[in-house]
Every structure is written in C-alpha cells, then in structure tokens.
N, C-alpha and C positions, 0 to 999 in steps of 0.2 A: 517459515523462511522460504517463502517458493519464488516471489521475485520483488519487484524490483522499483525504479526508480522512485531513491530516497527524498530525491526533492521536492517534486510537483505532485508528489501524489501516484498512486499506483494505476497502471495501463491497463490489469486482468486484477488478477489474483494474490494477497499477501497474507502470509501467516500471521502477521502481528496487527491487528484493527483497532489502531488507537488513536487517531488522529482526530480528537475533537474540533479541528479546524475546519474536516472535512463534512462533518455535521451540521458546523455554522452554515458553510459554504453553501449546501443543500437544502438547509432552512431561507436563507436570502434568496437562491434561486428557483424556492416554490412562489416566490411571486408571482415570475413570471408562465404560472401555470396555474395557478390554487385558482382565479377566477374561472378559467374554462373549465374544471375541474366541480369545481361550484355549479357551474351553466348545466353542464350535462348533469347533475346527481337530481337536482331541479327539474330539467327538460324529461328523465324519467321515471321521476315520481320515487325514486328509490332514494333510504335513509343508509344503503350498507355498499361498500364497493369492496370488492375484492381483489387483490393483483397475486397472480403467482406466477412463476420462472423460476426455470430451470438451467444451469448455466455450466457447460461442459469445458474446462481448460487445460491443455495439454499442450506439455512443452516436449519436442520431439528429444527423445534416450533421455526425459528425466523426470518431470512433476507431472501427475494428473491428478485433474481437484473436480469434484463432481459436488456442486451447490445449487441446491434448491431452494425458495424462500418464496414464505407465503406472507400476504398482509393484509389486515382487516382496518379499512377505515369506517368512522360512523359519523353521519352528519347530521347535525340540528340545526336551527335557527340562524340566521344571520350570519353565515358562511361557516361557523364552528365544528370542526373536527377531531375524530381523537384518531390514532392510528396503531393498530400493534404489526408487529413485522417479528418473525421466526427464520433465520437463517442456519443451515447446517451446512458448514462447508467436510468434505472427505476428501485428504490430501494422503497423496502416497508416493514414492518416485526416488529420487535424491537429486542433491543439492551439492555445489561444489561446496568443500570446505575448506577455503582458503589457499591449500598448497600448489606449488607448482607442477607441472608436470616433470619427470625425471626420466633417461633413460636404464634406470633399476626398479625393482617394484618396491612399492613401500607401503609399510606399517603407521597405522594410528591405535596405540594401544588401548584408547578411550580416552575422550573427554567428556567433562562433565558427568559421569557416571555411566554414562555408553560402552559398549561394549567396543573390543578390537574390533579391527579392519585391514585389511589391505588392498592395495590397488595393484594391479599391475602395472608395467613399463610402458611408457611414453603415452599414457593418457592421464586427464584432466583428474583429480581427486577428488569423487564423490563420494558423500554418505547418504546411507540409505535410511529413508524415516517414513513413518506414518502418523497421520495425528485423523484428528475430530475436533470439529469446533461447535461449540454453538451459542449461538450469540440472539437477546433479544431486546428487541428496541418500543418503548412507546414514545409519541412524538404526536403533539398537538398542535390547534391554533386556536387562537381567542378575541375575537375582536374586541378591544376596550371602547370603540366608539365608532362611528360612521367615517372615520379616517385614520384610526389607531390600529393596532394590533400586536399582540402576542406570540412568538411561536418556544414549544419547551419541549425539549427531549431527553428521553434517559437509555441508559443501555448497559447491559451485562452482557460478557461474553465467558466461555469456561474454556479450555485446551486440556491437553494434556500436562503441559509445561507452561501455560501461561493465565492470566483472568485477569478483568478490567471490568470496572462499571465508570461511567461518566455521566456527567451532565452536561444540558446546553439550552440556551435560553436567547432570546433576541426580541427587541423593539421595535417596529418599522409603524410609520408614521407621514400619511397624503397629505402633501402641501403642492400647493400652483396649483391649487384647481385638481389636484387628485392626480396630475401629470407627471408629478415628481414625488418617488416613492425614498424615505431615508431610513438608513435601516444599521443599529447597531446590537451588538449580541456578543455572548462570553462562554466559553465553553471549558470544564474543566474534566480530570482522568485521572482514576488511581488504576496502576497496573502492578501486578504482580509475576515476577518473572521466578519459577521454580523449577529447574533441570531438574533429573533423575539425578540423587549422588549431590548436588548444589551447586552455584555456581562456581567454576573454574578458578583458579587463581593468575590472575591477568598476566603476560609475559613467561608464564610456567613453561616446561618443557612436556606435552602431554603423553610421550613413554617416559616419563620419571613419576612413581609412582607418589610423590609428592603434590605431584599439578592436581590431584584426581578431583580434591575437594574444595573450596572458596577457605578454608577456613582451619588451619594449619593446627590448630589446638581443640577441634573437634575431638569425640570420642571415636570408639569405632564403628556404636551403630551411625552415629551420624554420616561417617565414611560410608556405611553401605547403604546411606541413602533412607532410613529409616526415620530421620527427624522431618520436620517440615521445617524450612530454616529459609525463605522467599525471601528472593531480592524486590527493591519497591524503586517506582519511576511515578514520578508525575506531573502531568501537564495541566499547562492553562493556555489559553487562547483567548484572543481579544477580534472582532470586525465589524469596520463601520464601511458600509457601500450605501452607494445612490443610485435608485434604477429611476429613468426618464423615458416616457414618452415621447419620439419628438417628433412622429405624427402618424396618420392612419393605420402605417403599415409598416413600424420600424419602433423599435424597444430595443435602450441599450441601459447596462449596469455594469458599473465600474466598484470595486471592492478594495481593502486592503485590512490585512490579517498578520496579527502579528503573536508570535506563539512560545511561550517558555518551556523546559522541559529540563525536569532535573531527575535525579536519581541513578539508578543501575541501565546503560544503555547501550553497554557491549553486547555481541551477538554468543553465548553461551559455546554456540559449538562451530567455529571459526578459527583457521589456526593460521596463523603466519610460516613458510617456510624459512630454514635459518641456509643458505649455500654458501659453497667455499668460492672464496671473491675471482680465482682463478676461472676456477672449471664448471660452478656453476652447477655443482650436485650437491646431495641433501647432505650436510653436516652430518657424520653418526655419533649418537650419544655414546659418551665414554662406558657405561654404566649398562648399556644394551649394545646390542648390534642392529639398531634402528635408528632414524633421520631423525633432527632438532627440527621439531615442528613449535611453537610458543603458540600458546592464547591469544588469542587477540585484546588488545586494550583500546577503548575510547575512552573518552573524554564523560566526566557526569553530568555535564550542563549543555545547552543548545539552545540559542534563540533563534528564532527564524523568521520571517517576511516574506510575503507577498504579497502582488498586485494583481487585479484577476478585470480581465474583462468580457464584456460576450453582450452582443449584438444580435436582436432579432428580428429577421425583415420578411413581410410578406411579399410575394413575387407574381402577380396573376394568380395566385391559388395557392405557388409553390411556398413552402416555408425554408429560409437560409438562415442556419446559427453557425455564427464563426466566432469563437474566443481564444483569448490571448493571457499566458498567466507568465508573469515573472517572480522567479521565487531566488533567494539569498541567507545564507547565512554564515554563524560566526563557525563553521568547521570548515570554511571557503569551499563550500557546493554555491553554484551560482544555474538556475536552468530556465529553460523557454520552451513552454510549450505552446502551439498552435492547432488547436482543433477545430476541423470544418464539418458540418453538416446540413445534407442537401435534399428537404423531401420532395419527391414530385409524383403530385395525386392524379390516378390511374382512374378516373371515373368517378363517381360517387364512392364509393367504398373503400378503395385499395390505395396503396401509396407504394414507395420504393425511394430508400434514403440511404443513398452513399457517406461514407464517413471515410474522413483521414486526419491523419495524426501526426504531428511531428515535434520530435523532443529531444533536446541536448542537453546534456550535465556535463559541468567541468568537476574535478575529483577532490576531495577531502583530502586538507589539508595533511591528515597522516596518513591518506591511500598507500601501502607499497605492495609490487605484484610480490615481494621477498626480502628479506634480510640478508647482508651480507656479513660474513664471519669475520671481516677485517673493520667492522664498523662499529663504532658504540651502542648499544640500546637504546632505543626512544621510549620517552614515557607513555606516547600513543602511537598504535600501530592496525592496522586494517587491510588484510587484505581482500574483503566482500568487492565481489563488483559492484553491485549497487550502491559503493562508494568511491569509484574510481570515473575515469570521462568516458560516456559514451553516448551514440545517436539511439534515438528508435522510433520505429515507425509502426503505426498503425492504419489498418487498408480493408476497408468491409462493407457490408452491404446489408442493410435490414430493409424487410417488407412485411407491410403489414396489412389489416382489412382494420377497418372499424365500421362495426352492423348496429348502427342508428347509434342513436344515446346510452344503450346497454350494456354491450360489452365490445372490446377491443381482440384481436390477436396481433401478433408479430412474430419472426423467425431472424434473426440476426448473426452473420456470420464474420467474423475478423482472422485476420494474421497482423503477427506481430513479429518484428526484428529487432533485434539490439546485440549491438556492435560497438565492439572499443578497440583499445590500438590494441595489438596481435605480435609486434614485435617491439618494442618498446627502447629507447636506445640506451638503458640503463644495464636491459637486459645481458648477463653475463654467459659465459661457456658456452654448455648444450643446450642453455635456456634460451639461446636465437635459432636453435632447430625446433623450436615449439609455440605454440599458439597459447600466448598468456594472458587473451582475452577473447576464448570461444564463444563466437555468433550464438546467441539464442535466439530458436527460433519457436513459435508456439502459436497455436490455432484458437480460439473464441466461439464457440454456439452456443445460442440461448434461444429458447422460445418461450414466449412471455404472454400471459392470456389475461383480460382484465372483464370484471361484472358487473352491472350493478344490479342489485336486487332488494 
C-alpha cells in the first residue's frame, strides 16, 4: 500500500501488482516496438538481450521502495521471443491509515493483527510497515503467420500479506497492407489477500478487542493469527485496440479495456475516523479511553473501463509520444491522464527525453475524509486517499547512450506531486485547523542498462 492512483494505473510504485489490464496494455503496446527490437537482435547477430534496472522511490517522511529487476529475453526465427523478468521490490516507511488528524494524541490498538500504535497530536496518522515482494513474469510472442501473431504471459508474485498468479494472452493480426495492426487479448488474476491475525471485520471498532479478527467464531489460535484463513479477489479483463500507420513517421493506437473484479477488495489495515459532529474530535470508546476508529468497507465487485490512446511521431530524428487514457467506473472514480514524451538525439549516440504527466481523479462514491457521531453508518466507507479527488503531476528527465546494436544505457529522474482538497467544506470542529489531504510528495531514479549477446 505505498501509493496511488486507483484509476489509471499507478505513477511510481504500489504494493498491490495485480492489474492484469496493465499486462494486456503492455503486450498491445509492444507492437509498437517488438519490430526495432527485432532489427537490432538481427543487426547484432545476438539470440539473448538482457535488460536490468534499478528503481529508487521515495516519498518525503514516509515510503521508500528500492526495486531491481532483471530480464532475459531469447530470440529465434521469424521474430519469436520468450522472456523472463525477476522483480524484487523492498518497501519500508509508513503509510496514512485512514484517520484524521486530532488535536489530542491517539491510539490504534491493532488492526488486522498488528500491533498498537499511537500518534501524537495534530499530525497526519501513520503506520509503520515493511514488506518484500517478489514477483516473476514469463511473457512471450509467436507469430502464427506472416501477418498473425500471438503474445502470452503469466506471473506470480509472493508478499508478506498478499500473492497472485495471472495470466494474459492476445491476438493481433496485419491487415491494409500490414498498415493496420487489430489486436484483442484477455487477461485474468487470482489474488490472495492474508493480514497477520486475518482480515478485519469491516465497520468494527479497531480498540474493541472484537474488530481484531474477520471471523467472530474463530478459535483462539486462529485470533493469534496461527491458521492461514486468505481472503480471495479475482480478476478478468478483456482489450481490443487498433494501431495504424498513417505514414512515414507517425503510428497511432487507440485501445479499450474493460475489466471485472470480484471478491475481498477492502484495504485490510485502513480505518475510518468516527468525530463528535460538533467539535470534530475522535469519539472515545466507552469500553477504553481511546478514539472510534472503524475498518474500512468497500464494496466486493468493480467493473471498470477505459480508453487509451498514444501517438507516435518521428520529428527530423526526434521521437514525440503523447497518450491520452480515460478510465470510469461503477465506484464513480472517473480520471484522465495525459502523458507526453520528448526524445531529442544528441549525436549519434546519446539522446535526452523530457516527460510530463498529468492526472485527475474525481473520488469514490463512499470516499469520506470521517464519520460523524450524529450520522447513520454506511454500508461502504473509505477513507484511503487513493480513493478520494485529487491532481498529480509527474516532471523528469531521462538520458540515455545507445552504443550501436549492443547494448543500451539510460538514467532517469522524476518528481511527483499529488494533491487533494485540504480543507473540505464538510469538514467539522478542529478538523478546518488541519490538512485533510496532505500533499505527497516523492522523487523517481532509475538507471536501466540493456545487452545484447
């Protein structure tokens, strides 16, 4: 759970890798590269490419994720590839979880099996986590004929608290003289979600020693976290795009994806604040002398949509890709993102490519920054920013060499901002002396080195 936006797809780094949309997406859009990819493995004489990168992300007073990932592709005959990829993400830092800020210090007794916490007065409520991921992908292509082709991928990931294998598979198929590429593909995900302790009991109070466990007639080793007892999510995904040539030095491809997802989709260790509709401080449980903090509940089904475009033009030498995604669905998230990228080649060798980014989400249908004491319970409630409105922008710079047909280097540097409203006009009491949706702010380096041999 390091960040963020839920709609379009993630900007850096996310704890949860399960979007088999995102898989299709990247299998359609090696079209538009697998040919030069082809040219150069060809041009020298090598059957093996190797790609590794290193990827540093660090969000200022809170996550740092340090991700390396290495990849072995192998080439034969008539453009055919297999590919394996080994990614290790290392996350540490903390994470808001859910509550408001207050001016008293306050207690989280554990959720989900977690140990206590407390925060002090008048800042944001973070918890503190660490994980390990390791995830690994094979992904191929096959051409079935001089105008056909196949691409299929599979992947397993492991966490601490989480694991997922998927599959994904696509068609594409040269018609107009080879100008016009059509390309469909289906992608599906089992994921398994397993807190420490199990998951949560949704709307619970998490200092009432009841919330601890999912599962109210457990025993008690299973209270201490001793059974394996995984909640289960699964996806499918569906995309048909068209990519066209529409002449010497311009390739554009237009997509659309449409994606199901059912099962356990609450965020395990999330809590909603409950305040007094007055004043706008944390409710105290009868039962402790600590704040009504609830679990969070979503909703177990999601469909979702989007339209994805992206444009490629050569410029005197320079290469310009600019794409456009709109994405919707039934939790009423609605987002737009616009990504521009700009290379301009430094000689024979070197290049240097600006990137910007920009992306708005409107908030989930059950977003609330709090619960009030005078209000009835909802059956769904959230208060993750990555489901509430906010901008964000992305601003960087990558440079790179490419030394003949061989190998490649690059160094790539970004910042990132995301920003939502801060004072909200719902907001009660002491909660308009406080920032109820702190600016994150967070940095991107990677240096990425490619072989062939």
């Amino acid at each position: 759970m390091v960040v963020r936006e839920s709609g379009a797809g993630v900007v850096a780094v996310t704890k949860k890798y399960s979007d088999v949309s995102s898989a299709l997406k990247l299998a359609t859009c090696t079209l538009l590269s697998s040919t030069a990819l082809s040219a150069q493995a060809a041009e020298s004489s090598s059957d093996w490419l190797f790609d590794g990168a290193i990827l540093h992300y660090s969000e200022r007073d809170r996550v740092q994720v340090l991700e390396p990932v290495i990849a072995y592709r192998k080439y034969a005959q008539f453009d055919e590839f297999i590919e394996y990829k080994l990614t290790v993400d290392s996350m540490t830092g903390a994470s808001p979880n859910g509550a408001t800020p207050s001016n008293v210090p306050q207690t989280f007794t554990g959720s989900s099996g977690q140990s206590g916490y407390s925060v002090p007065a008048d800042e944001t409520p973070l918890r503190d986590f660490s994980d390990t991921r390791i995830a690994f992908n094979i992904s191929s292509e096959t051409p079935l004929s001089n105008v056909s082709r196949r691409s299929t991928g599979s992947a397993l990931s492991i966490e601490q608290d989480y694991g997922s294998v998927g599959y994904n598979t696509s068609y594409s198929n040269d018609v107009n003289e080879k100008h016009t590429t059509l390309t469909a593909g289906l992608g599906i995900s089992l994921d398994l979600v397993y807190p420490d302790g199990g998951a949560p009991d949704a709307l619970k109070n998490v200092n009432e020693p009841s919330a601890q466990t999912g599962d109210e007639e457990e025993d008690e080793d299973e209270r201490d976290g001793e059974s394996f007892d995984p909640e289960f999510k699964g996806m499918f995904d569906v995309l048909f795009g068209i990519t066209q040539i529409l002449n010497r030095s311009t390739l554009m491809q237009l997509n659309y994806s449409h994606g199901f997802i059912r099962g356990y989709l609450t965020d395990p260790y999330k809590v909603v604040s409950v305040v007094d509709s007055i004043t706008g401080e944390p409710v105290i449980t009868p039962t402790t002398t600590y704040g009504t903090y609830l679990n969070e509940s979503r909703p177990d089904a999601r469909d979702t949509n989007s339209i994805y475009w992206k444009t490629v033009v050569s410029i005197f030498g320079d290469v310009l890709r600019v794409s456009y995604r709109y994405f919707w669905d039934d939790w009423g998230i609605k987002s737009n993102t616009m990504d521009v990228h700009y290379r301009f080649g430094i000689g024979s060798k070197f290049y240097i490519q600006p990137h910007y980014r920009y992306y708005t989400q409107t908030a989930a249908d059950f977003y609330r920054h709090s619960l009030r004491d005078d209000e009835p319970l909802p059956e769904f409630v959230s208060a993750d920013f990555r489901l509430g409105e906010f901008v964000a922008t992305t601003v960087g710079v990558k440079i790179g060499a490419d030394f003949g047909a061989s190998s490649k280097f690059a160094v790539r540097f970004e910042q990132y901002k995301q920003s939502g409203e801060s004072h909200p006009d719902d907001a009660v009491g002491i909660q308009r002396n406080y920032d109820l949706y702190p600016t994150l702010e967070a940095t991107i380096f990677q240096i990425s080195y490619s072989k062939y041999f």
